[in-house]
PAKOLGU-497111 format. One line per field, with one value per residue (C-alpha): x, y, z. Coordinates in nm, 4 decimals, m for minus. Layout:
u <- (X_...)
v <- (Y_...)
w <- (Z_...)
***
This chain:
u <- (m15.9418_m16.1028_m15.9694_m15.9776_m15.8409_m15.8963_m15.8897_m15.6966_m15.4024_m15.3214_m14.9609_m14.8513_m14.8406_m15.1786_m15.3043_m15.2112_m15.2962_m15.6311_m15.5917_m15.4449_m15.7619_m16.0391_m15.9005_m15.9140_m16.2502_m16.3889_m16.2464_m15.9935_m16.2902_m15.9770_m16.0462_m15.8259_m15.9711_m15.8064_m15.5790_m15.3238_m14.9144_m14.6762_m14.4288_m14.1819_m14.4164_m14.5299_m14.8834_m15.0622_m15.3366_m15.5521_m15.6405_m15.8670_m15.9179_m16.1033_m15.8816_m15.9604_m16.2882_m16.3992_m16.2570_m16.2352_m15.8037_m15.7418_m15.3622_m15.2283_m14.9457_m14.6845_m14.5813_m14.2851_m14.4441_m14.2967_m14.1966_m14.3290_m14.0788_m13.9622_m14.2312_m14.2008_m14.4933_m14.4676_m14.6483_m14.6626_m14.5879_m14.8334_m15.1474_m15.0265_m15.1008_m14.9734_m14.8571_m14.8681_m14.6731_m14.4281_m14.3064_m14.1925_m14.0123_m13.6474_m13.7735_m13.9505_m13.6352_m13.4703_m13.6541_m13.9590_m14.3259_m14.4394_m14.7504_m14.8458_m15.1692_m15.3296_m15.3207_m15.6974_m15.7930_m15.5267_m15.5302_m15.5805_m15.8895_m15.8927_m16.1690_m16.1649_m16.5238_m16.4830_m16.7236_m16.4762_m16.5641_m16.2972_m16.1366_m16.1827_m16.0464_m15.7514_m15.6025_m15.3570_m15.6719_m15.9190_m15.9873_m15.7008_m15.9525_m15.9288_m15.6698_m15.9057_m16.0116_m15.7626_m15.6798_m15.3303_m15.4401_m15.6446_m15.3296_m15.1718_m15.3835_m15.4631_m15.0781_m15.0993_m15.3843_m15.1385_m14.9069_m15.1573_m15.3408_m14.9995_m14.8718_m15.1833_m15.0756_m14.9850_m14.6811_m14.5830_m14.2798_m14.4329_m14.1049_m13.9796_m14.2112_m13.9900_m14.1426_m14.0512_m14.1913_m14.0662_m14.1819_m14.5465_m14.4776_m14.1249_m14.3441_m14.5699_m14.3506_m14.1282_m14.4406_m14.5627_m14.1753_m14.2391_m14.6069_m14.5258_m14.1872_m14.0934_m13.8029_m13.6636_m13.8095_m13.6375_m13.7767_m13.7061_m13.6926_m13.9496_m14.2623_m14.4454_m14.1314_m14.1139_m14.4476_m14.3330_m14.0971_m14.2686_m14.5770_m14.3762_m14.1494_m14.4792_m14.3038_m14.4911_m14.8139_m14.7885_m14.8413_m15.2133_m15.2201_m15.0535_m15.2708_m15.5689_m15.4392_m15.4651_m15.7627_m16.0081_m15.7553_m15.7027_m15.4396_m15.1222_m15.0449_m15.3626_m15.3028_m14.9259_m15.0997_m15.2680_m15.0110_m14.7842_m14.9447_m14.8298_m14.5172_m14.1809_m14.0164_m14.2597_m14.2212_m13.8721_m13.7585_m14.0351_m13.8640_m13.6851_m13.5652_m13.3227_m13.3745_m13.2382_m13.2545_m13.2358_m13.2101_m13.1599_m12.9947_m13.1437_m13.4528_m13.7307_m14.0798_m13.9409_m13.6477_m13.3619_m13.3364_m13.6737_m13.6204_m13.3105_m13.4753_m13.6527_m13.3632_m13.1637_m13.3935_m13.3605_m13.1139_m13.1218_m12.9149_m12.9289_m12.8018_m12.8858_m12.8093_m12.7305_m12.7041_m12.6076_m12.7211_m13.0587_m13.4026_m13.6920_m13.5893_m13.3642_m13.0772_m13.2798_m13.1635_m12.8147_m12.9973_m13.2455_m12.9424_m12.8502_m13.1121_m13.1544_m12.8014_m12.8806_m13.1539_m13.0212_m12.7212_m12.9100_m13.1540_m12.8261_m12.7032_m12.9926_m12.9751_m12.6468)
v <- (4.9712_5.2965_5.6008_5.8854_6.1485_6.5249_6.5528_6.8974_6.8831_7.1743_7.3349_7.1821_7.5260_7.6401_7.3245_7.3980_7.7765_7.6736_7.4323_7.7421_7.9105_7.6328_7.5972_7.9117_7.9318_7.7727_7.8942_7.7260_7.6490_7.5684_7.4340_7.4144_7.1919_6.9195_7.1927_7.0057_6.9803_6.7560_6.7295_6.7852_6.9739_7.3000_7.2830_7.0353_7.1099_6.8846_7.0381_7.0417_7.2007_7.2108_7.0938_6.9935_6.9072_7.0353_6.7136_6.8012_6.7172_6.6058_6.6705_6.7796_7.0297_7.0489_7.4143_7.6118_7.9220_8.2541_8.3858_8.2959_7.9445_7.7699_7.5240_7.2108_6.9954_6.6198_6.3890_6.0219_5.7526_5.5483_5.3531_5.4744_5.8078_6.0792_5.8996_6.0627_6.3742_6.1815_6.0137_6.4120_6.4834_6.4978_6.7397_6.9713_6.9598_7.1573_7.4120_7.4171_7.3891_7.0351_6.9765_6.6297_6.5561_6.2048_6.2031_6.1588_5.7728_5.5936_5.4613_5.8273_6.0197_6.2242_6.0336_6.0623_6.0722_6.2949_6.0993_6.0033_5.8306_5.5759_5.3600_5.1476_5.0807_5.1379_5.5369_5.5839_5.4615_5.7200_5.9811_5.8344_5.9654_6.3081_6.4843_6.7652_6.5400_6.2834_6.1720_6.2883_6.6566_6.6272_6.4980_6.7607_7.0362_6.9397_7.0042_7.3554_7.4097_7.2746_7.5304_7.8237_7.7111_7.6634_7.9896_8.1887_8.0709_8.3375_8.0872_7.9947_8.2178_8.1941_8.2992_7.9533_7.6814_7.3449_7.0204_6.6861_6.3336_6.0047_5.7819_5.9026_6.1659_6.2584_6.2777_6.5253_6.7429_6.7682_6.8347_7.1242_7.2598_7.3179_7.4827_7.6999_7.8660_7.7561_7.7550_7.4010_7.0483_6.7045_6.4711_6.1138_5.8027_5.9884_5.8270_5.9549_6.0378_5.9032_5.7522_5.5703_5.3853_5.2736_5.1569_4.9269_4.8200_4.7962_4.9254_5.0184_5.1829_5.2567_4.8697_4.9807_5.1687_4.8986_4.6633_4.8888_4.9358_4.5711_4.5013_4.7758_4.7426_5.1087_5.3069_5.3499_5.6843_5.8573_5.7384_5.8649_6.2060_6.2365_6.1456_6.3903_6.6628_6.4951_6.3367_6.5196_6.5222_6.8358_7.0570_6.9724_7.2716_7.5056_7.4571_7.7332_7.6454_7.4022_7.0649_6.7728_6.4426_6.0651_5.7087_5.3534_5.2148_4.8643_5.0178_4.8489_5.0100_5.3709_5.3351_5.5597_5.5625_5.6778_5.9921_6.1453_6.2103_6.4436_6.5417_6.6587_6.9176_7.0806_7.3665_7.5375_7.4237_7.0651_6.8156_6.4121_6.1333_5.7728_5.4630_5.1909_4.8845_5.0534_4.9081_5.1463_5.2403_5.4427_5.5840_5.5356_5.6307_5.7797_5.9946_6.1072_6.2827_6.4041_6.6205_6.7238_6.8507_7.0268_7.1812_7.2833_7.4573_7.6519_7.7514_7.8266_8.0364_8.2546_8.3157_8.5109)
w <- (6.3651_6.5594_6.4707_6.8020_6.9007_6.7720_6.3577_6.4050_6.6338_6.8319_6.9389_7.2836_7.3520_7.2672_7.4687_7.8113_7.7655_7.7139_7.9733_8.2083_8.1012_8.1851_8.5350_8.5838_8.5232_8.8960_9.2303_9.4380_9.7245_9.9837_10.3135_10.6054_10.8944_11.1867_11.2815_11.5311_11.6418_11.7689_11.9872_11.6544_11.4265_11.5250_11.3190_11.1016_10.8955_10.6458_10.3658_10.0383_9.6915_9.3957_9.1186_8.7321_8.6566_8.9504_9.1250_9.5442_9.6354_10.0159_10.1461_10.4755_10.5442_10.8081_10.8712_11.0774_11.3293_11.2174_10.9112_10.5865_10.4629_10.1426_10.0652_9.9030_9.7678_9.7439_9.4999_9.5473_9.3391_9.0911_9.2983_9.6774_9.8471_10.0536_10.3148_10.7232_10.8174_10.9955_10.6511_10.5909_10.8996_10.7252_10.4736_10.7704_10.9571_10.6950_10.8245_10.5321_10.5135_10.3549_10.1676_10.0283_9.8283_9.7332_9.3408_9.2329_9.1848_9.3538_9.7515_9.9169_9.9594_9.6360_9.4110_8.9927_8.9349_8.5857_8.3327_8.0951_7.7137_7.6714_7.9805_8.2499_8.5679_8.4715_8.5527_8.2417_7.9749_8.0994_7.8262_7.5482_7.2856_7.4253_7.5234_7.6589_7.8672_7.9370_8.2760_8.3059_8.2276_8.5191_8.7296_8.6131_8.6712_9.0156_9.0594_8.9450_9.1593_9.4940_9.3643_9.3655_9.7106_9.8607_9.7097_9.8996_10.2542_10.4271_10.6281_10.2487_10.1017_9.7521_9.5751_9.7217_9.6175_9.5749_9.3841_9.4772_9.3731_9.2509_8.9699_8.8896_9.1211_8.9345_8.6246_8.7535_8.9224_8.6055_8.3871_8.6377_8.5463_8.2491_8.3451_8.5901_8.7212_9.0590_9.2821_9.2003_9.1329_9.2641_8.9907_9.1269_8.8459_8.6684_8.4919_8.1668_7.9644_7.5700_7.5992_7.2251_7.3747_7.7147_7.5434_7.2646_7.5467_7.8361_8.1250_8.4481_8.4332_8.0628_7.9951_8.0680_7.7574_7.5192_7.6266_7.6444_7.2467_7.2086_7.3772_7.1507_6.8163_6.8552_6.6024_6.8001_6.6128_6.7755_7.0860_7.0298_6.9214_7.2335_7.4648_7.3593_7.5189_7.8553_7.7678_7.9704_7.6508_7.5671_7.8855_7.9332_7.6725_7.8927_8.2483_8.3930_8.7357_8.8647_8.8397_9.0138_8.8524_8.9392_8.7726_8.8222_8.5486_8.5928_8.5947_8.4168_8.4987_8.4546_8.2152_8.2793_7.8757_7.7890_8.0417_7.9078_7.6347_7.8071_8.0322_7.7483_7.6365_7.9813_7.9000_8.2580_8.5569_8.5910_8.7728_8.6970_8.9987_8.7821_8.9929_8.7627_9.0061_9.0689_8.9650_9.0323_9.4047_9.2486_9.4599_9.8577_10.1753_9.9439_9.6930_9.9736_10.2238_9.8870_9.7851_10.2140_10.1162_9.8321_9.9207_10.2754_10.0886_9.8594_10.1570_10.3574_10.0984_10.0777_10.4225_10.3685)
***
């Protein structure tokens, strides 16, 4: 068997503060261009950024005239993309500004063209012998990056940034928790949580990695070692905002299982949706007018 991964482990901690530092390192290099409106959005603007490894991420934004608003940023699910602005209209109703970016590699514009050592084709094996360098540290990053180019907008109320994403997307948004403080996250079925588990049991995108173990006869406790750095279970003590929470009990690509691990090491104000005949579609149309409610109360209540 090959042995990988780094012979000295760092702290979680000490990992993303140097990863905090590296991405610092290059400017944000934000464009705004396509400027246009609708007859129910007042502007739309597509958007790009330099995120981790200097890796150029396309979006769009739909923003409110006036006043700076409460912003949320959306992150799409595992092998799709961003979607149009129209797919956003319930959220912009609420009377927020909406960004959405397509997660590097997958159907959108955003390319992954970082040279990685170990991997193929498939997203979740790139980089498994370094965490440094590991795809999901890029995902990552490129979130924190939306948060700071959204942040600078001058229509953005940066005090009020909101993350929101299902399955790949709940992952990420969770993660970028337990980076960075925001207002609130809505963390959807979420992916990447008790990567153990998921790999022995091969559900959704983490069946790339067990059989990526298989294929190369790699040591499962290196590739545990690396993954750790990105599992939720490791930012979930770090977040420090509300978080809103679903499941689908009958889920089998994202188990509801695997993520309360991680939920129950979130010790701030929490709430967790459970819908026991749910596969991976989680709660739908129900659990979307949900979180519109929530989110339109708390807005409501800051209003008075």
């Amino acid at each position: 068997m090959e042995q990988i991964c780094m012979k000295i482990k760092q702290s979680f901690e000490d990992f993303w503060s140097e990863a905090l530092t590296e991405m610092n390192h290059y400017p944000l290099d934000d464009h705004i261009q396509n400027i246009r409106q609708t007859d129910t959005i007042d502007e739309i603007g597509d958007f790009s950024y330099l995120g981790a490894k200097e890796e150029r991420i396309y979006g769009f934004y739909l923003r409110h005239k006036g006043d700076p608003r409460p912003t949320v940023l959306m992150f799409h699910g595992y092998g799709w993309h961003k979607g149009q602005p129209e797919d956003y209209l319930d959220w912009y109703q609420l009377g927020v500004n909406v960004f959405a970016i397509d997660i590097r590699g997958q159907r959108g514009l955003t390319k992954d063209q970082y040279p990685y050592q170990m991997g193929d084709h498939r997203l979740m094996t790139r980089g498994l012998d370094q965490p440094q360098h590991y795809y999901l540290k890029h995902v990552y990053l490129d979130g924190l990056r939306l948060i700071d180019f959204a942040s600078a907008q001058p229509f953005v109320d940066s005090s009020k940034i909101i993350l929101h994403g299902g399955s790949q997307g709940g992952g990420i948004v969770f993660a970028l928790a337990g980076l960075k403080e925001v207002y609130m996250t809505f963390a959807d079925v979420p992916s990447y949580s008790y990567f153990e588990g998921r790999i022995q049991t091969r559900n959704g995108s983490v069946s790339e990695i067990a059989d990526y173990i298989d294929e190369h006869h790699l040591f499962l406790k290196d590739i545990l070692d690396c993954l750790s750095y990105f599992d939720l279970i490791n930012f979930a003590p770090h977040i420090k905002n509300p978080l809103v929470a679903s499941v689908g009990l009958a889920d089998d690509i994202c188990p509801a299982r695997y993520f309360m691990k991680a939920y129950l090491k979130v010790s701030v104000e929490k709430e967790l949706y459970e819908y026991p005949n749910a596969g991976h579609e989680g709660g739908g149309k129900v659990h979307q007018d949900i979180k519109l409610n929530i989110l339109k109360k708390r807005l409501s209540n800051l209003q008075k």
